[in-house]
C-alpha positions as CSV (number, residue, x, y, z in Angstrom):
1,X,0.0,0.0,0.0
2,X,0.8,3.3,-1.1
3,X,0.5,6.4,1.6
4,X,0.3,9.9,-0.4
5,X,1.4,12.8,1.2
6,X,-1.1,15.6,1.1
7,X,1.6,17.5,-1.5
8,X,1.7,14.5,-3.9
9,X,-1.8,13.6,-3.8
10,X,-2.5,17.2,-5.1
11,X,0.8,16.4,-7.7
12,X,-1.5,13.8,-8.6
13,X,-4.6,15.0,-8.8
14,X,-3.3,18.0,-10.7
15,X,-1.6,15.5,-13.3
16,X,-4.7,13.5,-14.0
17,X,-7.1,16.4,-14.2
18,X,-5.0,18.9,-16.6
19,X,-2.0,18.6,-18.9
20,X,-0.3,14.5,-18.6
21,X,3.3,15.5,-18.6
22,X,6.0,14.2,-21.3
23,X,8.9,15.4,-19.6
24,X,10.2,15.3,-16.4
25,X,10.5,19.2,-16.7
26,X,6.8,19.4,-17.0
27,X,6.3,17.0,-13.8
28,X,8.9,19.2,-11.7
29,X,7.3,22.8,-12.5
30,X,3.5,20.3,-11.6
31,X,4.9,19.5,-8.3
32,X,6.2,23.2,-7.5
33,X,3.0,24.4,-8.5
34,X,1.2,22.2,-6.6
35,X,3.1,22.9,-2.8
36,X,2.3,26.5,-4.3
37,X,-1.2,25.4,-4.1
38,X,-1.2,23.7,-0.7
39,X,0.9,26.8,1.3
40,X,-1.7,29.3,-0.4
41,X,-4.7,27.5,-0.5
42,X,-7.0,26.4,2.9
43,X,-6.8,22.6,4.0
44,X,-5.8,20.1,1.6
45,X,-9.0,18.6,1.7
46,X,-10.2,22.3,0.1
47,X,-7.8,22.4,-2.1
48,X,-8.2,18.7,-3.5
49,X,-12.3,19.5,-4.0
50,X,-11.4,23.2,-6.0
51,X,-8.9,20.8,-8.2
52,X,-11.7,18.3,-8.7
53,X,-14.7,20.7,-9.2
54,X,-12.5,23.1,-11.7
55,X,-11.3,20.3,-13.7
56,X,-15.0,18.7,-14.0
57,X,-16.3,22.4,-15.0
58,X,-13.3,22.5,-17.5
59,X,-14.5,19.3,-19.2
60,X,-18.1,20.1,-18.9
61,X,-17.5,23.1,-20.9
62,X,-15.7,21.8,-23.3
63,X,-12.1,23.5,-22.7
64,X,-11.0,26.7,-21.4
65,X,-11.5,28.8,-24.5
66,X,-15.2,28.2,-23.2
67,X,-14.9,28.8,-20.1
68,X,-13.4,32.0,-20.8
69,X,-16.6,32.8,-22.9
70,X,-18.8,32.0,-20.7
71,X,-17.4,34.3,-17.8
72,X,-16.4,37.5,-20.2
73,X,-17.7,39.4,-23.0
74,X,-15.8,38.3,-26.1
75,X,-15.3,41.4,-29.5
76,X,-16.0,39.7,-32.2
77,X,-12.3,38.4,-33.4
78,X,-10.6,38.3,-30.2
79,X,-8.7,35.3,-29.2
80,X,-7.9,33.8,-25.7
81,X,-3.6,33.3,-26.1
82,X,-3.3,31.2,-22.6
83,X,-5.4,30.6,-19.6
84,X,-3.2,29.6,-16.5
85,X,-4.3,28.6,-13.0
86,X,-2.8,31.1,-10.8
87,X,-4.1,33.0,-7.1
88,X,-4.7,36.9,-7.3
89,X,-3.3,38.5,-4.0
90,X,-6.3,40.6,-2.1
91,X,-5.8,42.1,1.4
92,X,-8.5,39.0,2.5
93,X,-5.8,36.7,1.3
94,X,-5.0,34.8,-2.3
95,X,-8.0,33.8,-4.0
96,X,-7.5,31.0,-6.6
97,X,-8.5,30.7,-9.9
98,X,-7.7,31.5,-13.5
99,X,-5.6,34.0,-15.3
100,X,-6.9,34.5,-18.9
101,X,-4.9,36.6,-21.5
102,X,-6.4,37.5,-24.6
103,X,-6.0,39.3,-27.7
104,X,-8.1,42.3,-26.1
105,X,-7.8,41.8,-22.4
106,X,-6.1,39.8,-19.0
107,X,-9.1,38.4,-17.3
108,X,-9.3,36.8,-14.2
109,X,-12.2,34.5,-12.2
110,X,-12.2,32.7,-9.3
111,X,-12.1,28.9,-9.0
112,X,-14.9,28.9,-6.5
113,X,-18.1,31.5,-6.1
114,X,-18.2,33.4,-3.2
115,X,-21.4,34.4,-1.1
116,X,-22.1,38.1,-1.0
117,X,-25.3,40.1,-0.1
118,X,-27.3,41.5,-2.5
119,X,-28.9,45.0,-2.4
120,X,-32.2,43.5,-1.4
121,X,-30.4,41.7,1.8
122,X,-30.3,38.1,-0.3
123,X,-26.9,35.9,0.1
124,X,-26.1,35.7,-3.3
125,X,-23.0,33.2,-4.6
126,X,-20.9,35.2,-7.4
127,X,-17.4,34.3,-8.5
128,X,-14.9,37.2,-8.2
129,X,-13.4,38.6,-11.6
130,X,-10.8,40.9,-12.9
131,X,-11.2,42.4,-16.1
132,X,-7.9,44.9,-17.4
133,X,-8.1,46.3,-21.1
134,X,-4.4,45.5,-22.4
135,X,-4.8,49.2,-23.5
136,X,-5.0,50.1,-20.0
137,X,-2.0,48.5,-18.9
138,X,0.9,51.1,-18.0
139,X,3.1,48.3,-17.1
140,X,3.7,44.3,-15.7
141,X,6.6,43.9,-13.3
142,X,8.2,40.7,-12.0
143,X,9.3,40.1,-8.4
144,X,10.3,36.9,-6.0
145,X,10.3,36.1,-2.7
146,X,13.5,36.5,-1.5
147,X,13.5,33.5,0.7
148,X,12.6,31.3,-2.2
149,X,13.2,32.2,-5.3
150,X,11.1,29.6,-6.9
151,X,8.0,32.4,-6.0
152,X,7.6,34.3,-8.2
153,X,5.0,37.7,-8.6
154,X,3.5,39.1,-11.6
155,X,2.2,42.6,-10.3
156,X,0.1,44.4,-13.3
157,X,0.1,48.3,-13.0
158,X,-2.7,50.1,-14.8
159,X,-2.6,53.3,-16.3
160,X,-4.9,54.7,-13.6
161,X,-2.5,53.0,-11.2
162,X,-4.3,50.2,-9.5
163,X,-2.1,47.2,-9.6
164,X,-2.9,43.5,-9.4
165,X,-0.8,40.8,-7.8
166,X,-0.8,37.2,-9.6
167,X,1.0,34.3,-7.6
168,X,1.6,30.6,-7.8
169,X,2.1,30.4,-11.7
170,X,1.8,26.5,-13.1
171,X,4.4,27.7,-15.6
172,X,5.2,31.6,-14.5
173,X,7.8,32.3,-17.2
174,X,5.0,31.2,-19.9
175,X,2.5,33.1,-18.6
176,X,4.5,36.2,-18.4
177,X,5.7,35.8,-21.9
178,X,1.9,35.6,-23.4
179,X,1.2,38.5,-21.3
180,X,4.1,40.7,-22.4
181,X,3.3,39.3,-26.2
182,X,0.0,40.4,-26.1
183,X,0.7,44.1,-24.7
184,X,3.3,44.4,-27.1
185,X,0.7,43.5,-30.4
186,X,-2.0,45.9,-28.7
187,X,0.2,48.9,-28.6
C-alpha cells in the first residue's frame, strides 16, 4: 500500500485532471505548482475538492476557450492566447482561480463562487473577476520572494494605477511571456 502525502496527492490529482506530462520538466514545475497550491490555499482537503470541481467544469464546458466565454464578454475576433491557474493576492488573502490573456484583455475569475449580499439583503454566490483592457496597462513587473526564489509575482500596473498581484504560476515564465506578447501586439 501506497500512503500519499497531502503534496503528492494534489501532484497527482493535478496531473490526471490537466496537462499529462511528457517530460520530467513538466512533472517538476506540476509538483512546484502544486506545494504552491497547498501553502496558499486552505486545507488540503479544500484544495483537492477546488482541483476536482475546476477540472470537471473544465471538461463540462468543453475547454477553457469556453470557459473564458462563458465568464467574459468576447469582440468579435478576439482570441484567448493562454489561460493559466494562478491565485490573485487581495488584502483577504489569495484567491484561486484563472488568469486568462487575450488578444483584447487579461481576465481573471475565481475557482470557486463566493457568497455576498445583494442589495435586497439576499446571500447571493458570485465568482470574483478581474477584467484589465491590455490598452490600460501602463506596465507588468516581475518580483520573488526573497527567501525562495522559486516564488515568483507578476504585479500588473494600470494606467490609472491600480495594480494586481498574480501568484503561484503553473508555468510563471510562460504566462509572463503571453502577457508581455499580447501588450506588445495591442500597442
Amino acid at each position: 500500500m501506497v500512503l500519499l502525502s497531502s503534496k503528492n496527492l494534489c501532484f497527482t490529482l493535478n496531473i490526471c485532471i490537466y496537462n499529462p506530462p511528457n517530460t520530467t520538466s513538466q512533472i517538476l514545475i506540476s509538483f512546484d505548482w502544486c506545494e504552491t497550491a497547498v501553502r496558499h490555499g486552505p486545507k488540503i482537503s479544500e484544495t483537492v475538492k477546488g482541483k476536482l470541481s475546476l477540472g470537471a467544469r473544465i471538461l463540462k464546458v468543453g475547454g477553457m476557450d469556453r470557459v473564458f466565454k462563458r465568464f467574459f464578454s468576447v469582440k468579435e475576433g478576439e482570441k484567448m492566447l493562454k489561460a493559466s491557474q494562478c491565485y490573485l493576492s487581495t488584502t483577504a488573502g489569495p484567491i484561486a482561480g484563472l488568469l486568462f490573456i487575450s488578444t483584447e484583455k487579461v481576465a481573471f475569475c475565481s475557482e470557486r463562487s463566493m457568497k455576498i449580499s445583494s442589495p435586497d439583503g439576499e446571500m447571493i454566490r458570485i465568482h470574483y473577476k478581474v477584467l484589465i483592457p491590455l490598452r490600460k496597462i501602463e506596465r507588468v513587473d516581475q518580483s520573488e520572494n526573497v527567501k525562495k526564489p522559486s516564488e515568483k509575482y507578476m504585479e500588473i500596473v494600470t494606467v490609472d494605477n491600480f495594480d494586481f498581484w498574480f501568484m503561484g504560476f503553473l508555468n510563471y515564465k510562460k504566462a509572463f511571456k503571453h502577457l508581455q506578447e499580447a501588450i506588445s501586439q495591442a500597442n
